[in-house]
C-alpha positions in Angstrom: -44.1 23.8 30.9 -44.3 20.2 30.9 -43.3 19.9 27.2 -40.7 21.7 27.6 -39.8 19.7 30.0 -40.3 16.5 28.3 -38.3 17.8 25.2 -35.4 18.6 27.3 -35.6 15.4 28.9 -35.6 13.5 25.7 -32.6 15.4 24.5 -30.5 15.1 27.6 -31.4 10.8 27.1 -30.2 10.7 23.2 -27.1 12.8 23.6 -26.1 9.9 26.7 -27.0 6.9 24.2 -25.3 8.9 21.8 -22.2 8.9 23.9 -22.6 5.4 25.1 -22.9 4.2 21.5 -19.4 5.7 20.7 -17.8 4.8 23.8 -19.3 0.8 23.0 -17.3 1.7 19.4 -14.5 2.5 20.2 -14.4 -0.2 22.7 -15.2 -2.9 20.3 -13.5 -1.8 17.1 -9.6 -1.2 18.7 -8.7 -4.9 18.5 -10.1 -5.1 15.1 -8.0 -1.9 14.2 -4.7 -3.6 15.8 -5.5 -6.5 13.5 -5.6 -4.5 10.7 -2.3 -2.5 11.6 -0.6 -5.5 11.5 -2.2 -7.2 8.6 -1.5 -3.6 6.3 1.9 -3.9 7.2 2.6 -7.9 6.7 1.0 -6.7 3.4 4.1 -3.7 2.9 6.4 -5.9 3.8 6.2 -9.1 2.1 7.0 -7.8 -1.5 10.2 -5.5 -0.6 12.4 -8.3 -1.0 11.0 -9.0 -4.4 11.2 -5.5 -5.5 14.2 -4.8 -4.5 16.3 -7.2 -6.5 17.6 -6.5 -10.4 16.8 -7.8 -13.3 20.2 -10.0 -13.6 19.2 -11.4 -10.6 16.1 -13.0 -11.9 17.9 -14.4 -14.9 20.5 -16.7 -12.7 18.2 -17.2 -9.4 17.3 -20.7 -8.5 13.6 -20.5 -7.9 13.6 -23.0 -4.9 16.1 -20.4 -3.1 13.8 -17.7 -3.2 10.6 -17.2 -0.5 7.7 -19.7 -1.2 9.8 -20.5 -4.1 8.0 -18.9 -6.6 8.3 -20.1 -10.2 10.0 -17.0 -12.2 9.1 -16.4 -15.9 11.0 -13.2 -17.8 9.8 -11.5 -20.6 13.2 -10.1 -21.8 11.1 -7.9 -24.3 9.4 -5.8 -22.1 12.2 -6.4 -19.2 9.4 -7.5 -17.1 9.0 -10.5 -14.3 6.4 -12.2 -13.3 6.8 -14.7 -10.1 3.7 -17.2 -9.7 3.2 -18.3 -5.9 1.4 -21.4 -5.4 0.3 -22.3 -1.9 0.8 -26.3 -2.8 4.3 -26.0 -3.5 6.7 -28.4 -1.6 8.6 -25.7 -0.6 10.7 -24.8 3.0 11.5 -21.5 1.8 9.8 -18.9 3.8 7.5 -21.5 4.9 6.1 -18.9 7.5 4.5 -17.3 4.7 1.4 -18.8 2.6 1.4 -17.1 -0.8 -0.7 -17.3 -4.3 -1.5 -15.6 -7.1 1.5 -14.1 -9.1 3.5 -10.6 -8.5 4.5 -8.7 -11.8 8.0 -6.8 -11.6 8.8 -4.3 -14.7 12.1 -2.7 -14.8 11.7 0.7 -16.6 14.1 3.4 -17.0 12.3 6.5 -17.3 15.7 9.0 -17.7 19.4 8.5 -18.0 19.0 9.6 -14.1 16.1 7.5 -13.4 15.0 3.9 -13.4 11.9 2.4 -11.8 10.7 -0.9 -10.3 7.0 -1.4 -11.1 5.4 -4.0 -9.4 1.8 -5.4 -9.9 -0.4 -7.7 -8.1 -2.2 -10.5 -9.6 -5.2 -12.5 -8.0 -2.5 -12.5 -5.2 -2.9 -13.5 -1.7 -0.9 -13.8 1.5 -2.1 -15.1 4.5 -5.1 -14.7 4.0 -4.6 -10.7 3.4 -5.3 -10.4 -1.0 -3.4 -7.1 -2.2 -4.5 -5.0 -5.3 -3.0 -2.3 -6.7 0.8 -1.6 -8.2 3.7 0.5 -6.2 6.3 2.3 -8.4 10.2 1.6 -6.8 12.5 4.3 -8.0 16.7 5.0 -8.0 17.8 7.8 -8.8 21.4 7.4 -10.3 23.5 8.5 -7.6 27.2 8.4 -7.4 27.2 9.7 -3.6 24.1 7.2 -2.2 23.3 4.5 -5.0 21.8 2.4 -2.8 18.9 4.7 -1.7 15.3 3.5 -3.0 11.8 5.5 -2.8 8.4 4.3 -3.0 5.0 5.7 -3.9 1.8 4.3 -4.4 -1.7 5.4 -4.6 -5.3 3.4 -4.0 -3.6 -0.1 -2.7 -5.9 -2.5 -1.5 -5.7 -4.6 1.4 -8.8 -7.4 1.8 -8.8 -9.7 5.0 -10.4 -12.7 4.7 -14.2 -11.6 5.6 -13.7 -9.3 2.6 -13.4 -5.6 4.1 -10.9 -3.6 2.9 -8.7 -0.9 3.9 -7.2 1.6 0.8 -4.2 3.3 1.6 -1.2 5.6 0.0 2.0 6.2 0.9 5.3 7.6 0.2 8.7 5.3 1.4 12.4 5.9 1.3 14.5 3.0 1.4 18.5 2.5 2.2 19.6 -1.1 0.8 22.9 -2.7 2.0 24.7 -5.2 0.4 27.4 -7.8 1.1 29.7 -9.6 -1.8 26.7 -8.0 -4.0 23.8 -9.5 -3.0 21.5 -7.6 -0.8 21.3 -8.9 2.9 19.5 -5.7 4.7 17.9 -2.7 4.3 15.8 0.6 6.4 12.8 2.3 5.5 10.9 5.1 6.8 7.6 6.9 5.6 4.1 8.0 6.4 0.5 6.5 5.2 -3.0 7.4 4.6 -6.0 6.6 3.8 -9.4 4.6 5.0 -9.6 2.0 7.5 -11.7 -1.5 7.0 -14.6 0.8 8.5 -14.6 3.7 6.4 -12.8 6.1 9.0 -9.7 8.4 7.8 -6.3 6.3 8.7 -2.6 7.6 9.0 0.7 6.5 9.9 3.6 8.4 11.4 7.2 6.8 11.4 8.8 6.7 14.9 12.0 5.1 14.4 13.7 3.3 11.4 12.4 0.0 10.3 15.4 -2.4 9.7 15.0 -5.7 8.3 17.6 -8.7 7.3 17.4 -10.9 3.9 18.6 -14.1 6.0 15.5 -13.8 8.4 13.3 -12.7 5.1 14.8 -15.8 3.6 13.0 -18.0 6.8 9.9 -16.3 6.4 9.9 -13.2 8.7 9.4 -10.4 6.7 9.2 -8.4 9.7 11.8 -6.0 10.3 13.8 -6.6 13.5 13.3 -3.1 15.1 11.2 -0.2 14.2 8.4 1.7 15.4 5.6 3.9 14.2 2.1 5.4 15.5 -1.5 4.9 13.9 -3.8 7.6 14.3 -7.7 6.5 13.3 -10.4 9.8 13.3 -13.6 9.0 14.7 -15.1 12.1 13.4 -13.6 15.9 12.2 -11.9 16.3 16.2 -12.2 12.5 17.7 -9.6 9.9 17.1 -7.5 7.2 18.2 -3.9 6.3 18.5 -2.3 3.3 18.1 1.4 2.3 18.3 3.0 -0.7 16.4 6.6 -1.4 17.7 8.9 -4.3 16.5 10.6 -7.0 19.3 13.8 -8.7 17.9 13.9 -11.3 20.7 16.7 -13.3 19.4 18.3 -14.0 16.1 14.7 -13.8 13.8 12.1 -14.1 16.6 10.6 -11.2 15.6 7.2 -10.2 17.5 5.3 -7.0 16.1 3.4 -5.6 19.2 0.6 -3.1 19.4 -0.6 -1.1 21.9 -3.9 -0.4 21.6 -5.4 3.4 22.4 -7.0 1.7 25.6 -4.0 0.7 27.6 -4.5 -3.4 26.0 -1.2 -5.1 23.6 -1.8 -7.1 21.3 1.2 -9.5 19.8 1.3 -10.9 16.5 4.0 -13.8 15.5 4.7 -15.6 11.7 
């Protein structure tokens, strides 16, 4: 009787340390997993405006007018890109934005309905957030919506600066605007998935429209303007937690991206 006893007391103590060891988890990691909302989606967002412009427009841009001011180098040949950041550069474009490394941008046409913006990282680095992988930007041909883009990627790396990463892919659809023929805005909406910085299964569901402008990308704030979107991470097979990432456009291109964590707490993040 009294080992029976003292088994069941032993497993009545490990399921609570059990419990208290997950609530302590939870409780620690949810800042961390704000962070890295943010820091996954500064990483998104900084190369849109990049991808998003045409081959013509790399052969007349002045490099000192472009974010970071990037110097641009074409290789007519393969009709391919390349812009090389360098964090030293006297440069008051985008100044919000510390960038290195270089971004590759290959303009393929894979049909007579078809063409495709490949772009590649390269030892590349912004704020402190390094990004690996390549993301395939495709228009389809469209008399009716020309100005529609999709995007898919698969395995892109984000590393933060104490070298954990978080893999994700995703599928995007994009609606550019333009004005005189230069681009000056554009929405996007889509869903993500993958692993988290610990390991644990990460997704994203769209709430509302991101919309962002080229004159506040110009400044610096990649950040769109409005937009919203929830972040579900799974503890186990049945446990998660949800996180939601909204956009504040305060005034003109204040932009502050705030996150409320699963917990009740915000967090806001500024450029």
């Amino acid at each position: 009787m009294l080992q029976r006893f003292l088994f069941l007391a032993l497993g009545i103590l490990v399921l609570v340390s059990c419990n208290t060891d997950i609530d302590k988890n939870i409780t620690t990691d949810l800042q961390v997993e704000g962070k890295e909302i943010f820091h996954i989606n500064l990483g998104l967002e900084d190369a849109y405006y990049f991808a998003f412009q045409s081959l013509d427009f790399y052969r007349t841009v002045i490099p000192d007018s472009l974010p970071s001011c990037p110097t641009v180098t074409i290789n007519e040949a393969e009709r391919k890109v390349t812009l090389t950041f360098d964090k030293s550069a006297n440069c008051t474009s985008g100044k919000k934005l510390q960038r290195s490394g270089k971004i590759h941008l290959q303009y393929l046409n894979a049909n007579a309905l078809e063409s495709i913006t490949r772009l590649e990282y390269e030892d590349y680095e912004v704020r402190k957030i390094k990004i690996e992988g390549r993301r395939d930007f495709k228009q389809v041909r469209s008399l009716t919506n020309p100005n529609r883009r999709t995007e898919e990627f698969e395995d892109l790396l984000f590393i933060d600066e104490f070298e954990s990463s978080s893999r994700l892919r995703g599928n995007y659809e994009f609606q550019l605007t333009f004005l005189n023929g230069r681009l000056s805005g554009f929405e996007s909406f889509g869903s993500l998935e993958g692993r988290n910085i610990t390991g644990r299964p990460i997704t994203m569901d769209p709430l509302a429209n991101k919309r962002y402008l080229v004159e506040c990308i110009s400044g610096g704030m990649v950040m769109p303007i409005q937009g919203s979107e929830r972040w579900q991470i799974f503890r186990n097979a049945t446990s998660s937690t949800n996180h939601t990432l909204l956009y504040e456009n305060e005034s003109g291109c204040e932009i502050k991206a705030r996150v409320n964590l699963f917990d009740g707490r915000v967090l806001i993040f500024e450029l």
